[in-house]
C-alpha positions in Angstrom: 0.0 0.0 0.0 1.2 3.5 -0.8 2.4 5.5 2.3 0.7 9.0 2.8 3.3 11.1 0.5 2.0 8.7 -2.1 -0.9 8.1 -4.4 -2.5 5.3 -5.9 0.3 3.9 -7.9 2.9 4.9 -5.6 4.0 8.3 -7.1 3.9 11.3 -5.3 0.6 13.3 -4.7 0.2 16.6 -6.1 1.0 19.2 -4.1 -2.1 20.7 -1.9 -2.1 24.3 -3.4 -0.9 25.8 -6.9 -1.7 28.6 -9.1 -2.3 26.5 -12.3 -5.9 28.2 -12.5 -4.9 31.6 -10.6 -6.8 34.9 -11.9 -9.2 32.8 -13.8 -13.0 32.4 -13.2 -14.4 29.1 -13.5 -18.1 27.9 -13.6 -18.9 24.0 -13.1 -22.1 22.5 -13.1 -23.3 19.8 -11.1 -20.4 21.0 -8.9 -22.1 20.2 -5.4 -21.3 16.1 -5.7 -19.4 13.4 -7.5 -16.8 14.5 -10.1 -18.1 18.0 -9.9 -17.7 18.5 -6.3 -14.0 17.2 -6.3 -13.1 19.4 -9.8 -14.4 22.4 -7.6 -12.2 22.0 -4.5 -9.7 21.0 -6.9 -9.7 24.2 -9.5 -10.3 26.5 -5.9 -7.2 25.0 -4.5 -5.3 25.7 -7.9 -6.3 29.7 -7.8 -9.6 29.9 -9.7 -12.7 31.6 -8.8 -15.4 28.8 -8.7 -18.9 29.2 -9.9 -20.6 26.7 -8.2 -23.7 25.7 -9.8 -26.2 23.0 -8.8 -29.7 22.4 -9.1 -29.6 21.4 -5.3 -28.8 25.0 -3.7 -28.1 23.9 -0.4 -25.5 21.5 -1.4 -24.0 24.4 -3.7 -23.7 26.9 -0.8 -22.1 23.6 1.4 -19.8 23.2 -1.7 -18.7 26.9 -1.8 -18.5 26.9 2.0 -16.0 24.2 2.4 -14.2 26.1 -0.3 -13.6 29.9 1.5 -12.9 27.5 5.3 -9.6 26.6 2.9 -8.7 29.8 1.5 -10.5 30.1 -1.5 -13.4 32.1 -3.6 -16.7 30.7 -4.4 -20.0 31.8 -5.6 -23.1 29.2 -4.9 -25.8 29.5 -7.9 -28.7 27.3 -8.2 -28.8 25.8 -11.7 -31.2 23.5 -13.9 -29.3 23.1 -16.9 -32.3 22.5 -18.9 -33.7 25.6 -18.4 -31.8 28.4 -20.3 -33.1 31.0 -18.0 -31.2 29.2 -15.2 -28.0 28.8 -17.3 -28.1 32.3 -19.2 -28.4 33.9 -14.9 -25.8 32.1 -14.0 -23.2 32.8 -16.4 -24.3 36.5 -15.8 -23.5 36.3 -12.3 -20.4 34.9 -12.6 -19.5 37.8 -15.1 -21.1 40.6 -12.5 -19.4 38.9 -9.7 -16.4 38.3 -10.9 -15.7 40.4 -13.6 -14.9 37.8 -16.3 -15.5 34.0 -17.5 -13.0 31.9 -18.3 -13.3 27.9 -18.0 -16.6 26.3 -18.5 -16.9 22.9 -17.2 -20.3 21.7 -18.2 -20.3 18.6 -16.1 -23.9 18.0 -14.9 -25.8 15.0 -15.6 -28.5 11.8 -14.7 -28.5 8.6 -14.9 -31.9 7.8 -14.5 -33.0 3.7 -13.4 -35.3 3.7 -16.1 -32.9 4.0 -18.9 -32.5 0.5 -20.2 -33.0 -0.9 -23.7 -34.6 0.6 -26.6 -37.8 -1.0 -26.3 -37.5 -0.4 -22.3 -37.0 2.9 -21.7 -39.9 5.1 -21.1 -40.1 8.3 -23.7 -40.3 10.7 -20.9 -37.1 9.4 -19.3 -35.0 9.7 -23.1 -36.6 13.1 -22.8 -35.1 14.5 -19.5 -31.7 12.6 -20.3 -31.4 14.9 -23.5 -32.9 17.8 -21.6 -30.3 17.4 -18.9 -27.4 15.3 -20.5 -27.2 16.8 -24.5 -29.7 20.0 -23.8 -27.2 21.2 -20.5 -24.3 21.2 -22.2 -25.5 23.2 -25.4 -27.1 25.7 -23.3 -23.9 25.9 -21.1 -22.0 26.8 -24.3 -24.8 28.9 -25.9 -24.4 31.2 -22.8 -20.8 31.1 -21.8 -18.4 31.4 -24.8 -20.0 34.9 -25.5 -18.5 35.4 -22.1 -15.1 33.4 -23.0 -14.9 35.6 -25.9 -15.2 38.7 -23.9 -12.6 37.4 -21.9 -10.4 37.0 -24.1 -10.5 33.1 -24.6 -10.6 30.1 -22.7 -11.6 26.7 -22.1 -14.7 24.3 -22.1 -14.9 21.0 -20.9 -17.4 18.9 -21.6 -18.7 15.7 -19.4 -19.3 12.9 -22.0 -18.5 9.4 -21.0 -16.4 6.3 -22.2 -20.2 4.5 -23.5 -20.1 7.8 -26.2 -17.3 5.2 -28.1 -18.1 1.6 -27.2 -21.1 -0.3 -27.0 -22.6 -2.1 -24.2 -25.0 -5.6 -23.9 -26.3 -3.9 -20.7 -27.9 -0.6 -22.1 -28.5 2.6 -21.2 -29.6 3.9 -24.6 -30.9 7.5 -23.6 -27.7 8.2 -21.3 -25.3 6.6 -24.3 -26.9 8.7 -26.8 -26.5 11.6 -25.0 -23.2 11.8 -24.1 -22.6 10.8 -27.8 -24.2 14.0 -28.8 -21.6 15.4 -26.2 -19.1 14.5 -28.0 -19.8 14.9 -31.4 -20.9 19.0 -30.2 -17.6 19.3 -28.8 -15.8 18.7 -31.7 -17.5 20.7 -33.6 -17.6 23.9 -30.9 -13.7 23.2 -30.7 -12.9 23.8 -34.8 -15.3 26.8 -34.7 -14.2 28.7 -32.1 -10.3 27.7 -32.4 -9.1 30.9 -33.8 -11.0 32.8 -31.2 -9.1 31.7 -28.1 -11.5 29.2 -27.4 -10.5 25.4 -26.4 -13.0 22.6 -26.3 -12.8 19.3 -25.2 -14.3 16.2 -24.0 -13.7 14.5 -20.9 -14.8 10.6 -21.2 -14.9 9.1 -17.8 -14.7 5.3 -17.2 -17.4 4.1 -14.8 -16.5 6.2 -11.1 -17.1 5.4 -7.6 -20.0 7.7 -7.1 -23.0 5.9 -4.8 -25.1 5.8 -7.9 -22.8 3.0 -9.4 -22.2 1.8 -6.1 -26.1 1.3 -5.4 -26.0 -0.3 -8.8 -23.0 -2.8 -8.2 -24.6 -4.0 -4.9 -26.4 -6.8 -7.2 -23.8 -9.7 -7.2 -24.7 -10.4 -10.6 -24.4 -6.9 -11.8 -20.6 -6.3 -10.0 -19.4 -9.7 -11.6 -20.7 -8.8 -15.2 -18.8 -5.1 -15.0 -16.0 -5.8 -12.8 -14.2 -8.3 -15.5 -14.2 -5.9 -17.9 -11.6 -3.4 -16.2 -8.3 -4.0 -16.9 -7.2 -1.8 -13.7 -9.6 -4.2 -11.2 -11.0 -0.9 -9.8 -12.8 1.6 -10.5 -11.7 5.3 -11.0 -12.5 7.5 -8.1 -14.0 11.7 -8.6 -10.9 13.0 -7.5 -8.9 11.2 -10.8 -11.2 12.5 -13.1 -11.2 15.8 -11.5 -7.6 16.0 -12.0 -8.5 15.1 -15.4 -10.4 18.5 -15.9 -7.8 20.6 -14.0 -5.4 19.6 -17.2 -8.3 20.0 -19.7 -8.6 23.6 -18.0 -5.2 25.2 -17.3 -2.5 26.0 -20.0 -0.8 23.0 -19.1 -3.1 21.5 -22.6 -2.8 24.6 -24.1 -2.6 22.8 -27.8 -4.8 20.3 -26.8 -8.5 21.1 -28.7 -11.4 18.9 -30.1 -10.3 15.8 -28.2 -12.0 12.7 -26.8 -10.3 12.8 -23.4 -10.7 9.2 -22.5 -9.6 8.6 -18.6 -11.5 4.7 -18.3 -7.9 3.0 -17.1 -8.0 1.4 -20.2 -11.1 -0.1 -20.5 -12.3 1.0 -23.9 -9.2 -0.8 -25.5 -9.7 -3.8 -23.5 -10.5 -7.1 -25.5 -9.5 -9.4 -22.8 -8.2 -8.5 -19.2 -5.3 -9.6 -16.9 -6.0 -12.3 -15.0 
């Protein structure tokens, strides 16, 4: 086991403080849990200002709290990314409250029980998925890179997910499409606006230790029928994919535009698994 100077794989852990993000403004949806929560603390404890937008406004404000008892800047807004009202204010506040816009981390999303197969899945729940999944993230952009560009430039990241380029037998068609339209939007936000400062990328998670999954995995039959498929025998925990973003964000992937970030440990180039 890795001692405490050391992470997962036995390398050292980043440092606790940095200025990768400092003097930038950065708004994250879904920032009050899961990925979202962790890429929050994370981009505060690298410099940035952090939007922190939720559709659960009491977890926001706990979110922003936790963030000024360590030093750093936040602004709680309540968010429903499917309503452009919602988005639109929000990006406006950041702007009036900070001054200027510049990292958009459209992370948000469901993952509702319902969505199964095809033939399953009930056309109200395909509905809110887009609404929430696909709708979120065009809104997020159709609000905030008007206020990139007044910044000068900057960078979007995107939430899609490793299903956007593999397939699975157990299916989540509404959630798969989805984040498929993620993707595909991405690319085509990151040739547009590439000579205007803008960066745009997607980041594709592999499946995460969030309690969803975990409530999911609790059926023997369910863990078994996942678990062999990851080469890495574990899954990836918020604060990896986080990290993830932070790169995706700051200069540090200054050329990098228009990309399908995978971070699945290898699971989406897996044909068999070690033993």
């Amino acid at each position: 086991m890795p001692n405490a100077s050391e992470g997962r794989n036995g390398f050292p852990t980043p440092q606790s403080r940095g200025e990768k993000l400092q003097g930038r403004t950065a708004l994250i949806t879904g920032a009050a849990s899961g990925i979202g929560l962790e890429a929050a603390m994370l981009f505060a404890r690298e410099g940035a200002r952090v939007v922190v937008a939720d559709v659960d406004g009491q977890a926001a404000e706990s979110c922003a709290e936790s963030i000024a008892a360590e030093g750093g800047d936040a602004l709680a807004v309540v968010v429903d990314v499917s309503v452009a009202a919602d988005v639109e204010a929000a990006v406006e506040k950041a702007e009036q409250h900070y001054g200027s816009l510049h990292i958009l981390f459209n992370n948000a999303g469901i993952f509702p029980d319902r969505d199964g197969s095809p033939v399953d899945t009930p056309e109200s729940v395909w509905d809110r998925v887009m609404d929430v999944n696909l709708k979120g993230v065009f809104l997020g952009c159709k609000f905030g890179i008007p206020a990139l560009l007044r910044a000068g430039g900057g960078s979007i990241v995107n939430t899609a997910s490793f299903v956007a380029v593999m397939g699975a037998a157990t299916s989540q068609i509404a959630y798969t499409a989805s984040k498929g339209g993620v993707l595909a939007m991405t690319r085509e936000i990151a040739v547009e606006y590439a000579r205007q400062g803008i960066r745009a990328n997607a980041l594709c998670p592999g499946p995460v230790n969030t309690p969803l999954l975990q409530e999911l995995l609790e059926d023997p039959a369910a863990r078994a029928r996942r678990w062999v498929h990851l080469p890495m025998g574990r899954l990836a925990e918020a604060d990896e994919i986080a990290r993830a973003a932070l790169f995706l964000a700051s200069e540090e992937s200054s050329y990098v535009n228009g990309t399908t970030f995978l971070v699945d440990g290898a699971l989406s180039g897996a044909y068999v698994t070690p033993e």
